[in-house]
C-alpha positions in Angstrom: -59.6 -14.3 47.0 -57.2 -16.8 49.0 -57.3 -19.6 46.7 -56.5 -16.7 43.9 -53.6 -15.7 45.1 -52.7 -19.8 45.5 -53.6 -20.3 41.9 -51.2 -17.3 40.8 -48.4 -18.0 43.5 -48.6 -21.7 41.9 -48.2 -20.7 38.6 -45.6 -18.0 39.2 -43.4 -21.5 41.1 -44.6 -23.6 37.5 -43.1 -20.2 35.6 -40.3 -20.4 37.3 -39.1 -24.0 37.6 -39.5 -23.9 33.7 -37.6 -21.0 32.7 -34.6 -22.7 35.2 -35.0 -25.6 33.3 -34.8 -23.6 29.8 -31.4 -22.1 31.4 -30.0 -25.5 32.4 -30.8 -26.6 28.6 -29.0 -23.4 27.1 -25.8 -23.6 29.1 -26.2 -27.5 28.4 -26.4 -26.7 24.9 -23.3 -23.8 24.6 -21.2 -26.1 26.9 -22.1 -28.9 24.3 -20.9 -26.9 21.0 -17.8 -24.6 23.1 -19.4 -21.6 22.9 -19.5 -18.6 25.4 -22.8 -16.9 27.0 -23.4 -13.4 27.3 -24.3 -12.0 30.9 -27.6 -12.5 30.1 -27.7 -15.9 29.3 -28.1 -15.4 25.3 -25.2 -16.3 22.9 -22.3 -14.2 23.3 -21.6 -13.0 19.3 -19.1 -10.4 17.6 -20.3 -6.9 18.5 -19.9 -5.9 14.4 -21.3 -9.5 13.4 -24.0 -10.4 15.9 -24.3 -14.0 13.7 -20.6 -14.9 14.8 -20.5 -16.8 17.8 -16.8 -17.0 20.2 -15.7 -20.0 17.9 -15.2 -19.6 14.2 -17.5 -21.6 12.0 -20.9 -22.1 14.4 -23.7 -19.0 14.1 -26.2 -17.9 15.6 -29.8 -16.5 14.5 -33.2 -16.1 16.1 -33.6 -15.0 19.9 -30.8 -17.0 20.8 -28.7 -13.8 19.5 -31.1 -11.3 21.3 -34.2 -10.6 22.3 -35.9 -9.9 18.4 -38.9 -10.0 16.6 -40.0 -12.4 14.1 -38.8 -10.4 10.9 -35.5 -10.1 12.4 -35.2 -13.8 13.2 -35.7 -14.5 9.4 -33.3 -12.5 8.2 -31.0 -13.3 10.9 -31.6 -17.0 9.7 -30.8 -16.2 6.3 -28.1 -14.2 7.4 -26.3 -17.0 9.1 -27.4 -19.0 6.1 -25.2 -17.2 4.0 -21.9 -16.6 6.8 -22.2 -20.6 6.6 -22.2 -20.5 2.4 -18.7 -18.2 2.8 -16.8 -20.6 5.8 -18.2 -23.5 2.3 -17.8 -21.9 -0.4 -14.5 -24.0 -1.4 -17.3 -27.2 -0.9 -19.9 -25.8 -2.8 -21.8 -27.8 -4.9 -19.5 -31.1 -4.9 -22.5 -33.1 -2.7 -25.4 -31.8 -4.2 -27.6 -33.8 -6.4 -30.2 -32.9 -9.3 -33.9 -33.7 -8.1 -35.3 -35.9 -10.9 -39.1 -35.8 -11.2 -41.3 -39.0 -13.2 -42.4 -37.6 -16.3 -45.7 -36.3 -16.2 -49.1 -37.8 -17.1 -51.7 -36.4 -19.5 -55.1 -36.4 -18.0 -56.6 -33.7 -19.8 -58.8 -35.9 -21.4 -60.0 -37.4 -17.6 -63.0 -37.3 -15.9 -61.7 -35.2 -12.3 -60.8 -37.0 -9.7 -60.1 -35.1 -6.5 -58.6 -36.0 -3.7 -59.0 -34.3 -0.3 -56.8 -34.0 2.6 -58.0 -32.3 6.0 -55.3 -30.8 8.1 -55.4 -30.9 12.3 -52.7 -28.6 12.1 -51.9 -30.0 15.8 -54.5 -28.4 17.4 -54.4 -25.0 15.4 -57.5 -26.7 13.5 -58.6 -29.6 14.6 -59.2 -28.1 18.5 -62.1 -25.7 16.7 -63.2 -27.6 13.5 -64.4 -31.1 13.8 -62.0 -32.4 11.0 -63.8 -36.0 10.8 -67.2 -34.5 9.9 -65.6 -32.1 7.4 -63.5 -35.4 5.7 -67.4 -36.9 5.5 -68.6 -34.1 4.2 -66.2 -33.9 1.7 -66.6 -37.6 0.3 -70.1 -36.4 -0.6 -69.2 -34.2 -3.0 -69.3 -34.6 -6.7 -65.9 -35.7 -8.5 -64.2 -36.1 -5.2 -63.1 -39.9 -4.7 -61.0 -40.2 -2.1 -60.8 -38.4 1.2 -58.5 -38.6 4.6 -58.0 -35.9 7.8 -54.3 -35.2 8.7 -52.5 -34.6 11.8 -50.0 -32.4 9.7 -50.6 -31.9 6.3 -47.0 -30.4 5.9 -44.8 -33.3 7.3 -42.5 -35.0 5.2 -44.5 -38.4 6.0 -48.1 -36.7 5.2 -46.3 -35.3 1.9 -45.7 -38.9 0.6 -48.9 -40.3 1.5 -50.8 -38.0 -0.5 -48.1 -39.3 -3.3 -48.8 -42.3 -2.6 -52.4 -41.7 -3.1 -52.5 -40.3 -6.1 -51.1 -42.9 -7.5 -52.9 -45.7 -5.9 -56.5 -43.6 -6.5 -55.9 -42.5 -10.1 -56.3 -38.9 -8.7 -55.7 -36.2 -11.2 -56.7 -33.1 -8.9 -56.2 -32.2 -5.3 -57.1 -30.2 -2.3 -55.4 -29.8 0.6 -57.5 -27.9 3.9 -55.1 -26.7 5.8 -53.3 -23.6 6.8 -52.3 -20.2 4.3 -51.2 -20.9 0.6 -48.6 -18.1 1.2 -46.8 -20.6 3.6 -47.3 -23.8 2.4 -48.5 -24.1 -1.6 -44.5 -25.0 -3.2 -44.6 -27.7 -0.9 -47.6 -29.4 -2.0 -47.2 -28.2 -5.0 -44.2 -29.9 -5.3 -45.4 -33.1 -4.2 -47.9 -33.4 -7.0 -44.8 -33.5 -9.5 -43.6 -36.4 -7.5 -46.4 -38.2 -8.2 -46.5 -37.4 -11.9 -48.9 -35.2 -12.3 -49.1 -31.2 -13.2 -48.6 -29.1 -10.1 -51.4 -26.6 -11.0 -53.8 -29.4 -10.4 -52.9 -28.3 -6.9 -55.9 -25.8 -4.8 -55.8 -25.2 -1.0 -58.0 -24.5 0.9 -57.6 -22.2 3.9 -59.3 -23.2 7.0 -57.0 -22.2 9.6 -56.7 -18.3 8.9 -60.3 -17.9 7.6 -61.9 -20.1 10.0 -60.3 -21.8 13.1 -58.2 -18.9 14.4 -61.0 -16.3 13.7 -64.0 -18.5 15.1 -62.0 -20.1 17.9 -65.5 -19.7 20.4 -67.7 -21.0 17.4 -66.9 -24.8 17.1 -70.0 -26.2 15.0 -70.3 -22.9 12.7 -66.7 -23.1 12.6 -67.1 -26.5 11.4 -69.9 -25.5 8.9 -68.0 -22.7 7.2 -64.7 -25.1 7.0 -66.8 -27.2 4.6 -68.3 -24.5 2.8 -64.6 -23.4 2.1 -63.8 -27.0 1.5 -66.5 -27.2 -0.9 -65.5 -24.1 -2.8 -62.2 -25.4 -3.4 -63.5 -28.5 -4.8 -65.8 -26.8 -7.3 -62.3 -24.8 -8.4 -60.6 -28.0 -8.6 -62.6 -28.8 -11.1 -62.1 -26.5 -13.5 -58.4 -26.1 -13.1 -55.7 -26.7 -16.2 -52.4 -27.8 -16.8 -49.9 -25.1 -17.2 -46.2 -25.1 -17.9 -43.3 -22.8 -16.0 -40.5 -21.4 -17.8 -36.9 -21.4 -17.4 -34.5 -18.3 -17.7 -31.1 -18.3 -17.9 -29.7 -17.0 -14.8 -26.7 -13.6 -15.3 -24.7 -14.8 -11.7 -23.7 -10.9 -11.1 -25.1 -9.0 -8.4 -26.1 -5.2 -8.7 -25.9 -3.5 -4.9 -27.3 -0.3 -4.9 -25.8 1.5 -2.0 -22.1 2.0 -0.1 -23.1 1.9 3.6 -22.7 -0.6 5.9 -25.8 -2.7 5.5 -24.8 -2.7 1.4 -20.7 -3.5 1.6 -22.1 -6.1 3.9 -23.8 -7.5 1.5 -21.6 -7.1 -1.3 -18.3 -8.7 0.6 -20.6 -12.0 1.1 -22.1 -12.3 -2.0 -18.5 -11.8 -3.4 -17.1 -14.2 -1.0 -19.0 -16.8 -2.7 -17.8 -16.3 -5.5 -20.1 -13.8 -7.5 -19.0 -10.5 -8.9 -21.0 -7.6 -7.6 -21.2 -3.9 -8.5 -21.6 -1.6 -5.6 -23.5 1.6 -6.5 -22.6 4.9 -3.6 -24.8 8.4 -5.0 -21.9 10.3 -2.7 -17.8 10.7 -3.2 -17.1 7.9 -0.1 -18.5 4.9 0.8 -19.8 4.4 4.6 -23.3 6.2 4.2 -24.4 7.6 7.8 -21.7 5.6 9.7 -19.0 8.2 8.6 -21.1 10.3 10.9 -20.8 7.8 14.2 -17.8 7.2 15.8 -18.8 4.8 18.9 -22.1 2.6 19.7 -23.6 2.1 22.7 -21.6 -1.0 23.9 -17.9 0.9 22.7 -17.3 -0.1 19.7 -15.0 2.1 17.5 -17.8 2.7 14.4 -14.5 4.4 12.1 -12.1 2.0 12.5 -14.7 -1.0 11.6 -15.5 0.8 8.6 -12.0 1.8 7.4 -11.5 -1.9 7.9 -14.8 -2.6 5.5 -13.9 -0.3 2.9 -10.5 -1.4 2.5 -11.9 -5.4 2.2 -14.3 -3.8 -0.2 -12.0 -2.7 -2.2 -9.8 -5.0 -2.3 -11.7 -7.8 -2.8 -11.1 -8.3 -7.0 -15.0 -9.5 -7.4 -16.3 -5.9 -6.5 -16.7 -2.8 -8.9 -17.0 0.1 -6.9 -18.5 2.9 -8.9 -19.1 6.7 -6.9 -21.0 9.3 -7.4 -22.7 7.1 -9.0 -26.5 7.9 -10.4 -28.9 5.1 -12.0 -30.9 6.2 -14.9 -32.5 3.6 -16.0 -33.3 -0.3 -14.9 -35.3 -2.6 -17.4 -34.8 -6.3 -17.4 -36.3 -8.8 -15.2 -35.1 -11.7 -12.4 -32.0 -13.3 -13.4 -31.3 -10.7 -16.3 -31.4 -7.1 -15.4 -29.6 -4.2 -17.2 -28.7 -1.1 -15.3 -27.7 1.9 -16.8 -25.5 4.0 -14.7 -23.3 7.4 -14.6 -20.6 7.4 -12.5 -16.9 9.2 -12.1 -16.1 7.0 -14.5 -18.3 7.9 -17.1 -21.7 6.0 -18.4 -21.5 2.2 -17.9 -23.9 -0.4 -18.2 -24.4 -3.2 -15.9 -26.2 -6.7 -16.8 -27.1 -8.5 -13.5 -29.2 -11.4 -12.4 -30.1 -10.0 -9.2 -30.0 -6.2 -7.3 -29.8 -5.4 -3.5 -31.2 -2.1 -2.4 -29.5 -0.3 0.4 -29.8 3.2 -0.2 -29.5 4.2 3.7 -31.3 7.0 4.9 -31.2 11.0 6.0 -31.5 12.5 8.6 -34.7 15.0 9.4 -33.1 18.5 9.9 -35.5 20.4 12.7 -37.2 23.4 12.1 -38.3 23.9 15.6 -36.2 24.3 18.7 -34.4 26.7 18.0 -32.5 24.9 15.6 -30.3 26.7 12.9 -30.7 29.9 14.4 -28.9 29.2 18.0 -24.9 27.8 17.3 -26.0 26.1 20.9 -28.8 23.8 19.6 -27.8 20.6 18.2 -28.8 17.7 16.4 -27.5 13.9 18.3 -24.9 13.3 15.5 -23.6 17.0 15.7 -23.2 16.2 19.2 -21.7 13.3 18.8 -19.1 15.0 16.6 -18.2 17.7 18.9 -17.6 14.9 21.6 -15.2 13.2 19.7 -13.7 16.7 18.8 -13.0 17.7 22.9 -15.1 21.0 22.3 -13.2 22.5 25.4 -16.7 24.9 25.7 -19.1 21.9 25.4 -17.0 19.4 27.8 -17.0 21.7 30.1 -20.7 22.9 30.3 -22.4 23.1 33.3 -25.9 21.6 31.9 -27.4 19.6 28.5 -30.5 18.9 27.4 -32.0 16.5 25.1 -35.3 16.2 23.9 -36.7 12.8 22.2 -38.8 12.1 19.0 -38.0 15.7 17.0 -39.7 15.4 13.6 -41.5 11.4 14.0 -43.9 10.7 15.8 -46.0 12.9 14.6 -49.4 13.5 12.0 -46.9 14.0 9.1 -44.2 11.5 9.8 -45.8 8.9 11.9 -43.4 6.1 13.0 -40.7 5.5 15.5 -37.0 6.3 14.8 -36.4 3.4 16.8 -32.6 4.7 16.9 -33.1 8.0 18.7 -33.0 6.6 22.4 -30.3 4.6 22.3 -28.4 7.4 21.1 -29.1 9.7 23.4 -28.3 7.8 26.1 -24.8 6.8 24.5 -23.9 10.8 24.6 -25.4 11.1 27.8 -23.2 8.2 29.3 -20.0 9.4 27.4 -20.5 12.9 28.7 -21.2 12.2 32.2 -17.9 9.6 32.1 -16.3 13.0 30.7 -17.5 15.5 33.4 -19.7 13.9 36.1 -20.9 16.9 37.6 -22.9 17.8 34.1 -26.1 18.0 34.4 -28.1 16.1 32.1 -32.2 15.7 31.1 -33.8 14.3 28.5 -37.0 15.1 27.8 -38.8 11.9 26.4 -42.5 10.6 25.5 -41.6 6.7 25.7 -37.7 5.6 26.1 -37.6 2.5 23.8 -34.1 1.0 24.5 -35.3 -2.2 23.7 -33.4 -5.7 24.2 -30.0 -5.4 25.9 -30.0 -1.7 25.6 -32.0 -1.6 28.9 -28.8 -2.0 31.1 -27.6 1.0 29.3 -30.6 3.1 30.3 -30.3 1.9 33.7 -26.7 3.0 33.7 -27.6 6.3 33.1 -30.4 6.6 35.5 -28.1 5.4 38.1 -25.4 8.3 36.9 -28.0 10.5 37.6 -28.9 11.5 34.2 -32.7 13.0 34.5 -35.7 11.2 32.5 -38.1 13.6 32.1 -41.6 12.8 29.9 -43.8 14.7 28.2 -47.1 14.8 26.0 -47.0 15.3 22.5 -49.7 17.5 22.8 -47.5 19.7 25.6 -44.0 19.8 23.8 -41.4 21.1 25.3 -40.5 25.1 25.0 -37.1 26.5 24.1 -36.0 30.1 24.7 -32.6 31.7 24.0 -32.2 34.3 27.4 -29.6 36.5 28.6 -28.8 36.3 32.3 -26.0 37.8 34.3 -24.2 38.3 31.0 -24.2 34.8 30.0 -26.2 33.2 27.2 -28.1 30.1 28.0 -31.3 28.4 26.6 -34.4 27.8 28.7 -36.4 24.4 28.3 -39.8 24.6 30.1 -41.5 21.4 30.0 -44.6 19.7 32.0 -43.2 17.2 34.3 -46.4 14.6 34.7 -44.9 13.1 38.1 -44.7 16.5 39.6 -47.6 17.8 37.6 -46.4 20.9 37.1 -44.4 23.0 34.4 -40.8 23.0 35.0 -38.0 25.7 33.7 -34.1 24.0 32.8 -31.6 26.4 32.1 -29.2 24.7 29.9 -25.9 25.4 27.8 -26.9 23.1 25.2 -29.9 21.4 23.6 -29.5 17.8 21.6 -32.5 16.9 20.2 -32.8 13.1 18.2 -33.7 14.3 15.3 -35.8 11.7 13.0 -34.4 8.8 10.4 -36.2 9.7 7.5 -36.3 8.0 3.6 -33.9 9.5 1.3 -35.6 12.0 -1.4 -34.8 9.7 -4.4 -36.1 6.4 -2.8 -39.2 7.1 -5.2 -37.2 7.3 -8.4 -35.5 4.2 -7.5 -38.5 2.3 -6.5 -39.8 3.2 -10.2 -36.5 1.4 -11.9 -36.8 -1.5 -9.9 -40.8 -2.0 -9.5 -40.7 -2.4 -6.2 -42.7 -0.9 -3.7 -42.7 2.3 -1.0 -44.7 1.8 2.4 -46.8 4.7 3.5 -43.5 6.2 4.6 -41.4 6.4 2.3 -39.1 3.5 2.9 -38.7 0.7 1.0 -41.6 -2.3 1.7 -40.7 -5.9 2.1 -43.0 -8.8 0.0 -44.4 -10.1 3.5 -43.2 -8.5 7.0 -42.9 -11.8 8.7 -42.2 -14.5 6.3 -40.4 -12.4 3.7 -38.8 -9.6 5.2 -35.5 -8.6 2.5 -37.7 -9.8 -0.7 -39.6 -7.7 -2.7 -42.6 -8.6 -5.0 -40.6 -8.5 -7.8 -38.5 -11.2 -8.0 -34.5 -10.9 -7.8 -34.9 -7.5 -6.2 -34.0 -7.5 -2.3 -33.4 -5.0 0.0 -31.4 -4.1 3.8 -30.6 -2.1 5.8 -32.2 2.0 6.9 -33.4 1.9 3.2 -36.2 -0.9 4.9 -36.6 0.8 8.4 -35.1 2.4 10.8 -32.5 0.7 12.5 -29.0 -0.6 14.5 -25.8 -1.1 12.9 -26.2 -4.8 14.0 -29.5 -5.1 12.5 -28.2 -4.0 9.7 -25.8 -6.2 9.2 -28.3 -9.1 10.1 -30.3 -8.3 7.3 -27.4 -7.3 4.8 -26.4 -11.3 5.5 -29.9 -12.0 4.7 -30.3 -10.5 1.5 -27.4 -11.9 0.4 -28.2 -15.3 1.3 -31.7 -14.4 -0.7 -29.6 -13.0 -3.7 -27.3 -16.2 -3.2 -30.6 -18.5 -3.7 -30.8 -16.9 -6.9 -27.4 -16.4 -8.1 -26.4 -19.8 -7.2 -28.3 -21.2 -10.2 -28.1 -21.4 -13.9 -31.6 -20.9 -14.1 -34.4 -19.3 -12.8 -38.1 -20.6 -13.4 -41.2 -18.4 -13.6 -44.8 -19.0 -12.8 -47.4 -20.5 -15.2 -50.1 -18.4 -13.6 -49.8 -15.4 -15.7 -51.7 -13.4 -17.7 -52.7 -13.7 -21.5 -54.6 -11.6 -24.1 -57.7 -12.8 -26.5 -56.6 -11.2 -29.6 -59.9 -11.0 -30.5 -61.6 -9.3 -27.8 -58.7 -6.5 -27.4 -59.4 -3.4 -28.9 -56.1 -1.5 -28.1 -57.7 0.8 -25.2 -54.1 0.2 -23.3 -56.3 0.6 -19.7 -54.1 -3.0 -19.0 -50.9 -1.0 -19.8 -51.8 1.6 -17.2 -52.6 -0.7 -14.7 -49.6 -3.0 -14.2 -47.1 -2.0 -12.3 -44.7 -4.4 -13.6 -44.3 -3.0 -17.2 -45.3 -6.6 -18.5 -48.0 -5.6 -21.2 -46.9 -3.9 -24.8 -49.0 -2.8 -27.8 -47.8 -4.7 -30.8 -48.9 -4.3 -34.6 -50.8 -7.1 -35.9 -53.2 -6.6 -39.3 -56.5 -5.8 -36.7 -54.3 -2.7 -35.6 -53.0 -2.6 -32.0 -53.0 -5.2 -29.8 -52.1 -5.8 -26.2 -49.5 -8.4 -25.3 -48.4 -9.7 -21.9 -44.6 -10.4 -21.7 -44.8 -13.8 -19.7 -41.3 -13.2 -17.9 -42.6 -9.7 -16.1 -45.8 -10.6 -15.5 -46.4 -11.3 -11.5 -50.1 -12.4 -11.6 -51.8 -10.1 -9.6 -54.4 -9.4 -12.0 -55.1 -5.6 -11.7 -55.0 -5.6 -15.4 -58.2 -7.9 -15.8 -60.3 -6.1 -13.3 -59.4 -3.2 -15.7 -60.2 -4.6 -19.4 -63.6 -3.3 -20.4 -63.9 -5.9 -23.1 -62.6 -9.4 -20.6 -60.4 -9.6 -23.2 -57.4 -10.1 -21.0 -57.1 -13.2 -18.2 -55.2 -14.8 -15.4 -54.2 -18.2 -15.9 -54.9 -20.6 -12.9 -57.9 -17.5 -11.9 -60.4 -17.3 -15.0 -63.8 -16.5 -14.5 -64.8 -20.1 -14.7 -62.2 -20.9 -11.6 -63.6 -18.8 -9.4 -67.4 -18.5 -10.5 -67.9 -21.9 -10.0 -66.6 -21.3 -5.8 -69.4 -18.5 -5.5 
């Protein structure tokens, strides 16, 4: 037990001396570049631009900024991506240089010759798999010819020498065991055309995720399944052919479809740089749910920041701001959409080479509580708005309650507001700063004032502001009662410290009511072929690695039309997408992925089940002198290959995944 508690006391000293090491580094680091710290230690940024450091032209992304997940690092990174590509925007493009690829050789007529490169990944890989025995293995294998193992498969250095190799070995295929395709595949990829030789040629195969991180206790059948896998892509390798991309011309406009202040974010930086953009708002005024906040949590004057945006909005000469606006149809695909749109000013259509959605979000209105039958019961923004008002009757109340998680959390709408907390506890503060002798409870299940917002909720503990929790299986009751002659509403709730039921007379009840998707995110999710997560808001391609892109290319998205979420969160990811958008926009082209799917004329016979099944509106009947036959439109078609598994004739099939491919792996 003794030498335990040594072990953890030594550790604990080891934790320690680190993180005053990180903190030396940091202030090391800030001092080094002139910029200021934040009581906390992390960067200290611009409350309404949390990428803006204290000295103009130096950002900041990632948890430097705050305490944040990995999604939000992203788009934070992207975000600061695209403040950097407005403060050089006058430099743009005057040092950048053309990559020039050799021309590339014909070996369709070749015998393969595969080359295979095992990955350590550090020791992601190599700590689990024996990576020399599964090089061996490899070089046993038929068509293979040359083999090596790889510290890093990924490094710029590793890159080149599998260059290098295929030239020097003749190889005409190759497979790389490494890590995810998702992550890595344009990289290797791309080094295939350096070497002069067609980048489909390229297979991967995945022995970190399927094998090393999932069999970690498992080392020799580790090792045994990381050469089956090995193997399998080999016998793929073999089969694979040549295919061409396409380029499109690139429309440089940008569509943003939205007026709050995750999409005039957007629009002002993507305008900044140069691009004309047309900003979309369904309602008479731009702002979206900020024209119902009037202060954060850390002071900041929510109306006078957006009277400021609006105004730049509008007076920026690259942005077309149409109200009232409703889409009625989108067709088109990345780098050359068409929008059709009704607006005050009439019907207008819109051709643009990529589209930003930021439709916002409502707000659930409760059905329970009391609510909309008692002029005392109150949602958090309709509090709000009678704070800012000086409602003599609620200022001077003698007692408020709130009560968390009203309309989420639940079997219907099962997710976290994320929002709610913080709210409360920014009317909570601003009324006790008001009248400190107001009593004040909030009924809770789990306070999540994540990140800095902790100091606030600390704040108001210390004010004496009541944190109360309860079971979602023991809500809290809410009575309207008489007494004395004076009307007041009774809140009995279970308190689980006391463990028993308690009774709060109260003047007023707030309750955080829910953010919830907007009715018509459906009917815009339709135009744009993008998708809706399970509830209802819009669903990034990949949560961590793509989190403003959808699956359809040129579409991005930000802000509460994604999740839930802060205004500075918004305005991280409103920087993002643009710098995403920007990516696109920046080009004159665009080029589109060989692996698509086709149609054997011959085999069709004009069922249309491969019309029903893509989501992407890429296959057509056409005419031809055997009656109807399906055709795939190259440009719209994303791969994914639902239509195949649907064909009851195999007359439709996936470049780069035919039968053959993948057969020859089983």
């Amino acid at each position: 037990m003794l030498a335990q508690e040594g072990k953890a006391k030594k550790q604990l000293i080891n934790e320690l001396k680190e993180l005053r090491q990180k903190i030396a580094e940091v202030e090391k680091l800030a001092d080094m570049y002139g910029i200021e710290l934040d009581y906390h230690g992390f960067c200290k940024t611009n409350p309404v631009n949390p990428i803006e450091t204290s000295r103009r032209g130096i950002f900041v992304s990632g948890v430097f900024q705050s305490p944040m997940d990995i999604p939000e690092s992203v788009f934070s990174a992207s975000g600061a991506g695209s403040q950097c590509g407005e403060f050089l925007d006058h430099q743009r493009g005057k040092l950048s240089k053309e990559r020039i690829y050799p021309p590339e050789k014909d070996v369709s007529e070749e015998e393969p010759r595969i080359g295979v490169f095992v990955c350590h990944c550090g020791t992601n890989i190599g700590r689990v798999v024996d990576v020399p025995s599964t090089v061996e293995y490899a070089l046993t294998l038929p068509n293979v010819v040359y083999a090596q193992e790889q510290l890093f498969s990924c490094a710029t250095d590793s890159a080149q020498s599998i260059a290098e190799m295929i030239r020097e070995k003749g190889l005409n295929r190759v497979v790389v065991a490494a890590c995810s395709p998702r992550t890595l595949e344009p990289l290797f990829r791309d080094t295939l055309r350096e070497a002069g030789i067609n980048q489909y040629f390229f297979e991967m195969a995945n022995i970190r995720e399927h094998c090393s991180w999932v069999h970690s206790r498992e080392k020799e059948d580790a090792t045994q399944k990381a050469k089956d896998i090995t193997r399998m892509s080999i016998a793929r390798a073999c089969h694979l052919e040549p295919l061409q991309e396409m380029d499109l011309p690139v429309n440089r406009t940008a569509l943003v479809v939205g007026g709050g202040i995750a999409g005039m974010t957007c629009a002002l930086s993507i305008a900044n740089q140069g691009h004309e953009v047309y900003l979309l708002e369904k309602d008479t005024d731009l702002g979206g749910t900020a024209r119902r906040i009037h202060y954060t949590l850390d002071g900041v004057d929510v109306q006078a920041y957006l009277r400021d945006l609006v105004h730049k909005v509008y007076q920026h000469p690259l942005i077309h701001v149409s109200t009232d606006a409703i889409i009625t149809e989108a067709t088109g695909y990345v780098g050359n959409f068409v929008t059709k749109v009704k607006s005050e000013r009439g019907g207008i259509e819109i051709k643009h080479g990529a589209a930003v959605i930021a439709v916002g979000a409502d707000v659930y209105k409760p059905t329970e509580y009391l609510y909309g039958e008692n002029d005392r019961v109150m949602t958090n923004l309709e509090l709000e708005d009678r704070i800012i008002k000086g409602e003599e009757r609620l200022i001077n109340s003698r007692s408020l309650v709130m009560i968390q998680c009203v309309g989420c959390r639940q079997e219907d709408r099962n997710y976290c507001a994320r929002i709610c907390c913080n709210q409360s506890i920014k009317n909570a503060l601003k009324l006790k700063k008001i009248t400190p002798r107001m009593d004040i409870y909030i009924l809770f299940r789990d306070i999540r004032t994540y990140g800095f917002a902790e100091d606030y909720y600390r704040e108001a503990s210390n004010n004496d502001v009541k944190f109360i929790r309860y079971e979602p299986h023991d809500k809290p009751q809410v009575e309207a009662v008489e007494e004395d002659g004076q009307r007041i509403l009774r809140i009995t709730a279970t308190d689980l410290i006391l463990g028993r039921k308690l009774s709060i007379d109260a003047d007023y009840l707030a309750l955080a009511a829910a953010v919830i998707p907007p009715v018509g995110n459906r009917e815009i999710s339709q135009f744009f072929k993008v998708s809706l997560g399970p509830d209802g808001f819009f669903q990034e391609a990949h949560v961590k690695l793509r989190p403003v892109e959808f699956g359809t290319e040129g579409v991005y998205l930000c802000g509460l039309a994604h999740y839930p979420k802060h205004i500075p969160e918004a305005i991280n990811q409103a920087y993002g997408a643009a710098s995403r958008a920007l990516t696109l926009l920046s080009h004159d082209t665009v080029t589109v992925s060989g692996s698509v799917c086709e149609v054997g004329e011959k085999k069709c016979m004009g069922c249309g089940a491969c019309i029903s099944a893509c989501t992407y509106g890429a296959i057509e009947f056409r005419k031809t002198r055997e009656g109807k036959k399906a055709v795939v439109n190259p440009v719209l078609c994303k791969g994914d290959g639902l239509c195949n598994a649907k064909c009851p004739t195999g007359a439709i099939f996936l470049k780069h995944y035919t039968d053959e491919d993948l057969l020859s792996q089983i």
